[in-house]
N, C-alpha and C positions, 0 to 999 in steps of 0.2 A: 245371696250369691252374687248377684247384678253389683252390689254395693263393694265387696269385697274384690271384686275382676277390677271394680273403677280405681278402687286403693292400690290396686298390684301394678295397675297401667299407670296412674299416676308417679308411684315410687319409680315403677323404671325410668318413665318419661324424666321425672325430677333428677335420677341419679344421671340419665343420660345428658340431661341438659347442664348439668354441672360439671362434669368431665370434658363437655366440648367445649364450654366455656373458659372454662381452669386451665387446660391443657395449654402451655405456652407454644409459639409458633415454632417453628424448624429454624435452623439455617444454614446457611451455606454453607458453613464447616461441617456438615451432616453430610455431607454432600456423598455415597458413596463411588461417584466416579471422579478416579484421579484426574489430578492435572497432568495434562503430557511433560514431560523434562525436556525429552530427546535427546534424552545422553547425557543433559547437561550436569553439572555438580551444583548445586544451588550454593555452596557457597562460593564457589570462583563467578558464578550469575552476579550475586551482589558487589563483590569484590570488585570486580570489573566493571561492573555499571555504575557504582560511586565511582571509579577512576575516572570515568569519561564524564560523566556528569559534572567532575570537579574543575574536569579539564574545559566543557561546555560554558559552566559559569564565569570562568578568569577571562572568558574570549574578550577583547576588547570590543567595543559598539562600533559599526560603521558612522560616524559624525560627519557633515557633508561641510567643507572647512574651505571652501574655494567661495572667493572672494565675487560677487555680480559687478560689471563696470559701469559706471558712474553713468548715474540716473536713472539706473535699472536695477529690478530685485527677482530673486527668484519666487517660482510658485511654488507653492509650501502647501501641506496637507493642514489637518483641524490644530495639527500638536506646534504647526512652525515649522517642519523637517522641511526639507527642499524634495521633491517626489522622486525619488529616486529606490530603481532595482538594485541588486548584486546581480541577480541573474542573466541582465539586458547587455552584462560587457562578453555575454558568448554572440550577443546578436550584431550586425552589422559590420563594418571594416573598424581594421586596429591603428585605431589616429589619435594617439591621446595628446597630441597637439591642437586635436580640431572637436573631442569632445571631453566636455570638463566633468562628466558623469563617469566616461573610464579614468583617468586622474585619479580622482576618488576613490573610487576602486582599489586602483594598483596603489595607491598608499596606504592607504587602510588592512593591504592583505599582506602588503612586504614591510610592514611595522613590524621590532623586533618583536612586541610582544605577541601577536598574531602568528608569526612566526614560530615561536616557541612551540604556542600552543597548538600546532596545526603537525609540529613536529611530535608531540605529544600524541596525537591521534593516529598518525602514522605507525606508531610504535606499536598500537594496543588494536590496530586494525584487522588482524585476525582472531580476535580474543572473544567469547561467547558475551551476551550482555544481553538486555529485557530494552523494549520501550513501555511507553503508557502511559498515560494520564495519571495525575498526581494523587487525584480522589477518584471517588464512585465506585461504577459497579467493573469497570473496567480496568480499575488500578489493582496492578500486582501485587505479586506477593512480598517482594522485597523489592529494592532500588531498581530503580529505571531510568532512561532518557525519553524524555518527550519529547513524541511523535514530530511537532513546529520544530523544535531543538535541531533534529536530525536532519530533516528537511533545510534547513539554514545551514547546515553545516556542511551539507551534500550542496549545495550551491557555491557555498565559498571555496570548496577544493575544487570544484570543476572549475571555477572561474581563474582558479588559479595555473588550473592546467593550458590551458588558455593564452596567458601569460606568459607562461613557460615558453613555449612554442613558439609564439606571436612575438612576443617581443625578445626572448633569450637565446632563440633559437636552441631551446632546451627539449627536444623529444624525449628524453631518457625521462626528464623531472615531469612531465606532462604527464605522461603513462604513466608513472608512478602515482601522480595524483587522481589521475581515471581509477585507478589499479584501488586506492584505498577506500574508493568509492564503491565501489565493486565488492569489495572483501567486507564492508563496515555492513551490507547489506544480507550478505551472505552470514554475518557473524551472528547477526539478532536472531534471539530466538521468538519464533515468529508462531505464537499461540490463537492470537483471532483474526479475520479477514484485511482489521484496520493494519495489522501488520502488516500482514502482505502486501498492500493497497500501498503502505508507504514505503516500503524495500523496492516495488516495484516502480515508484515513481523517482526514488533514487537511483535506480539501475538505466533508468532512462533517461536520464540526466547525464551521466556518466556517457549511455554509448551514445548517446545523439552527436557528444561532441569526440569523439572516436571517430564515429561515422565520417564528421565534415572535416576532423582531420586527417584523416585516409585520404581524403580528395584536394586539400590542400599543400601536404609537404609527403616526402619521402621518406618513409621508415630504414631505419638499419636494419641490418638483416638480426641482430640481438635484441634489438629491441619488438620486431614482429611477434621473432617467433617464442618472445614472452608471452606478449599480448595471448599467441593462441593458445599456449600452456593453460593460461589463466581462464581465456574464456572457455574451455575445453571441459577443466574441473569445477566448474561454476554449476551449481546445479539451478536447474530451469525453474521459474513462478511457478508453470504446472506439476512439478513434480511434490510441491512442499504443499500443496489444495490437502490432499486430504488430511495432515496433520492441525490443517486450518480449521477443516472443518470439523476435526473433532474439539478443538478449543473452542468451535460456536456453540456448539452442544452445551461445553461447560458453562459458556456464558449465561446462554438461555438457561438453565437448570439452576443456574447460582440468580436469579431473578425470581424464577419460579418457588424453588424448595422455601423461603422464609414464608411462604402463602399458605402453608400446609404445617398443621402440627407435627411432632414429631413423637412417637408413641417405641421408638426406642427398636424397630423393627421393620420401618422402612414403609409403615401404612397411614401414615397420618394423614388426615383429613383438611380440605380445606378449611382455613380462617384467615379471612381477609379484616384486618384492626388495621386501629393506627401503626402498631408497630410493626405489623409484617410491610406494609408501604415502605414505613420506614429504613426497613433493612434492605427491602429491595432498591430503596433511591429512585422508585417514579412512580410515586404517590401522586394515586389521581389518572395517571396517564391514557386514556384511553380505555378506559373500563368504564363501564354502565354503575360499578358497586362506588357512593362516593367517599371521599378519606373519612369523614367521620363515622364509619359504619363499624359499630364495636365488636366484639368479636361473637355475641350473639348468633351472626351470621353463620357463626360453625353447627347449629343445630340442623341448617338445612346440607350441613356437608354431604350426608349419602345420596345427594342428586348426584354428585359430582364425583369424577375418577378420583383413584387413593394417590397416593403420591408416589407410590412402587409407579404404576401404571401412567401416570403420566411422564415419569425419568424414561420406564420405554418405551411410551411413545415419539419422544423428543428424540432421544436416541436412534430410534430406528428411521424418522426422518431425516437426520443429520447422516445415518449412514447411506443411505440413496442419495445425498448431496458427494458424497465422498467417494463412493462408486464409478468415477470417471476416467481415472487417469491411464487406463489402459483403452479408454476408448479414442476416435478416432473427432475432430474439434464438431463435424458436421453430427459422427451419434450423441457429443456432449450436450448439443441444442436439442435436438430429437429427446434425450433421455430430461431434461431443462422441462421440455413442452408435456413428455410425459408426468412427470410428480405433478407437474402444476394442475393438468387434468384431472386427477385424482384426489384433488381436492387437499389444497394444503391448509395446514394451520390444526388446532384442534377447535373444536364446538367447544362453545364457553358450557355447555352442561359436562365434558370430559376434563375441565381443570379451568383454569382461572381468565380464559380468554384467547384467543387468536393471536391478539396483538402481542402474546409475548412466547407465542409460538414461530411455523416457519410458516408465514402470509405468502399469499399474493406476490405484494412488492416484496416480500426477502426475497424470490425466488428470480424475481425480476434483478434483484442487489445483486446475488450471487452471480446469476449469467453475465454480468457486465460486468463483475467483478472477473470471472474466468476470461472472458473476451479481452480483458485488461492485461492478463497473465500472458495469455497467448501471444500478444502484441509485444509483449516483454522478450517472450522466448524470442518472437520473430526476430526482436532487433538486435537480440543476441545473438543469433547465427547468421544476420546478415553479418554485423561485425567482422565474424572469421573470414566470409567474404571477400568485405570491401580489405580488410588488412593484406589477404591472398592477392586481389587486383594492384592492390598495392606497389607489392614485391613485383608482380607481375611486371607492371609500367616501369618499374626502377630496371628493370636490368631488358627489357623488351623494346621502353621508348613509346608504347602504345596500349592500350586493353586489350584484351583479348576478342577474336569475333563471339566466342558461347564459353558458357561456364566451365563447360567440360574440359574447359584447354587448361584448366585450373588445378587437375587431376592427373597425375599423382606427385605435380612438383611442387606445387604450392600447398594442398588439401590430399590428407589421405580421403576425402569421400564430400560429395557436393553436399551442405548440409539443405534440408528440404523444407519448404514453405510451410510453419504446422497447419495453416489455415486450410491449409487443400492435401497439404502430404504430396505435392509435388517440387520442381526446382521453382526457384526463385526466377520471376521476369526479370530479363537482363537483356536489352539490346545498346547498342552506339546510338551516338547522337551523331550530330552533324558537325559536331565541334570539335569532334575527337573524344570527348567526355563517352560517359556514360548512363543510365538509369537502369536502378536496381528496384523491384518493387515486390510490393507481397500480395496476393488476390484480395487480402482482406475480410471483413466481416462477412460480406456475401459469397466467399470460397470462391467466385469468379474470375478467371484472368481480362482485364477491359483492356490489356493493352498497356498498360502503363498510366490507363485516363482517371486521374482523382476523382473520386466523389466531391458531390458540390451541394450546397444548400439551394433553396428557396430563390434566392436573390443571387446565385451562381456563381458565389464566394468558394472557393478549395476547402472543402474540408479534411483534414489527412485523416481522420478516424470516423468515418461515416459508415451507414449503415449500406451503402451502397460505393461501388467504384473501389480501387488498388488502393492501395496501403504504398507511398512512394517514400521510398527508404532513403534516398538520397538530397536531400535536404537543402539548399543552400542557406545561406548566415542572410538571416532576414533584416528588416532596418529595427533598430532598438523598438520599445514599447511605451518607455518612459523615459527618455533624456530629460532630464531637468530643464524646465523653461523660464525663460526671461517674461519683464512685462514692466513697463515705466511705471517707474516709482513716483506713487500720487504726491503731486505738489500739494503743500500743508494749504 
């Protein structure tokens, strides 16, 4: 009897140990939750994103082609290059007699071929299109522009806006070059956080030099009241979060599922081999299990949650990340502190680790990532603002004493700080000017007084002190530098 019970346990054992063994991993393509589109047609996605991609690649290089005077050379990075921005010709005054870095610049940008191709962008600046990374776990489904790409290319039209105005006295071509910057940001479709993170850091690129040119020259009245059309139907950072956060979901799931057999039903069990590593793309990373652990490992799978069970739990964590956008920025930190309390991530005995869940630090990514947005929004609706002050001083000769005199001739309605959900600080200077500010991180009005570091340096984005929206053109970062050329 005893002997027989041992054969029956053994067969099953043996049949069960060969099944978990056998059974290949899962993958991504099992995956049962869609990707989001957002309406988009995946094939005009790709269409579109080879066009600019192709458009990306003809761009000519900035080459640094001004001559050092005699017995002097420039300082050059490890490659030779002379150090030099694109972005450094929005900072400072416009002296391109006195500095041979803008030179550079404005040749490089008003080159016909540059030109063309910038014309080209122009064209297809409202058109849907993908960024991303060329491989891994984060590359699309079909063509993309990346992420660096876009970012370079959001530098070279603001710089050019710049130009326009500064030296052309072209308002009309400036705003339009803000304007494609704006729209290119708007056009991506913005699937995981790295999206938003870099639409948002092109969107402020774009208004900071808005901002500082509201306060330098005078708008036409056609041209304002584009700007506010435009900035009007622009939809805010915060408003695109949760569509983000459901592409993190898919990310984390499209990491997780190759860990997990696939038994054709949506139960598969952990197996962590070399090839589930492999499909995931971070082999090794932070797991205790190490790469050459064969898939053996699937017999001790019934410790660990099924793979139904950990998609909702991933799931139902990414939807309490996504739950905010009708709240108010102070309950979005509160509901922040709450998940975190709660203990985020999953226990490595419910699926294959923490680390490739929502941690700790994700939670911490995310709120600075959302504080990132909101900061976006803010300099969004100051914009309509400073454009309203604008018009205001063109036909007044002065600013106004409070916002509200802005109301109903300039602005159908003040738009509101989102950091506090009240108006925007706005008093006179002494100089006739003005300062326009946002409470900031800490929702607190200080008066206008920046946050500062340690060492009592201005920080504009600190965790303490205003958010001061008004900006002036600071001195360059990197002007190319001279240095006597070593006698042989």
């Amino acid at each position: 009897m005893r002997v027989g019970l041992a054969l029956v346990v053994l067969a099953w054992f043996g049949h069960y140990a060969y099944v978990r063994i056998t059974t290949p991993p899962g993958s991504a393509e099992d995956l049962r939750l869609a990707e989001e589109s957002d309406g988009f047609d995946p094939a005009e996605l790709d269409a579109n994103s080879i066009a600019l991609a192709e458009v990306l690649s003809a761009m000519p290089v900035l080459t640094f082609d001004e001559p050092a005077p005699s017995g002097m050379e420039w300082l050059t990075d490890d490659g030779g290059t002379p150090r030099v921005d694109i972005s450094d010709v929005t900072s400072g005054s416009w002296d391109p007699a006195g500095r041979t870095h803008l030179r550079v610049v404005v040749r490089h940008l008003t080159q016909p071929a540059m030109t063309a191709a910038l014309e080209k962008v122009t064209q297809r600046r409202d058109r849907p299109f993908r960024m991303g990374f060329p491989t891994g776990v984060l590359a699309p489904g079909g063509p993309a522009v990346g992420y660096s790409e876009l970012r370079e290319l959001a530098k070279a039209i603001v710089v050019r806006a710049r130009y326009h105005h500064a030296e052309l006295g072209d308002l009309s071509g400036a705003w339009d070059d803000l304007k494609t910057v704006l729209l290119l940001s708007q056009a991506v479709q913005q699937q995981y956080l790295i999206d938003m993170l870099v639409s948002t850091a092109c969107d402020a690129l774009a208004l900071s030099e808005l901002q500082r040119m509201c306060r330098e020259v005078e708008f036409t009245e056609e041209v304002a009241a584009d700007i506010e059309r435009t900035l009007c139907r622009l939809s805010a950072p915060t408003e695109r979060w949760p569509q983000v956060m459901r592409g993190e979901s898919a990310y984390v799931l499209r990491i997780l599922i190759p860990c997990y057999t696939n038994d054709g039903q949506g139960n598969g069990w952990l197996v962590l081999g070399n090839q589930s590593w492999a499909n995931a793309g971070f082999s090794g990373l932070g797991f205790p299990v190490p790469q050459d652990r064969s898939r053996l490992w699937g017999i001790a799978a019934p410790l660990f949650n099924n793979r139904r069970t950990v998609e909702q739990k991933v799931e139902r964590q990414f939807e309490d990340l996504a739950r905010i956008t009708n709240l108010s920025y102070h309950q979005v930190l509160a509901h922040f502190d709450r998940l975190r309390e709660d203990g985020p991530g999953l226990n490595i005995l419910d699926g294959p680790g923490s680390v490739f869940a929502v941690t700790d630090a994700d939670y911490q990514t995310h709120r600075r990532a959302y504080q990132l947005a909101v900061r976006a929004t803010a300099q969004q609706r100051a914009a309509r603002i400073m454009v309203a002050l604008n018009r205001y001083c063109g036909l007044n000769q002065r600013y106004p004493e409070q916002l509200d005199e802005l109301v109903p001739g300039f602005l159908d309605e003040s738009p509101l700080d989102p950091f506090c959900e009240q108006p925007f600080g706005y008093h006179l200077t002494d100089s006739g000017d003005y300062l326009l500010y946002s409470c900031g991180l800490d929702g607190d009005d200080d008066g206008g007084e920046p946050g500062r570091d340690a060492s009592g340096n201005v920080r504009l984005f600190g965790e303490e002190g205003d958010l001061i929206l008004t900006q002036p053109r600071r001195e360059p970062r990197s002007e190319p530098q001279l240095h006597p050329t070593e006698e042989p």
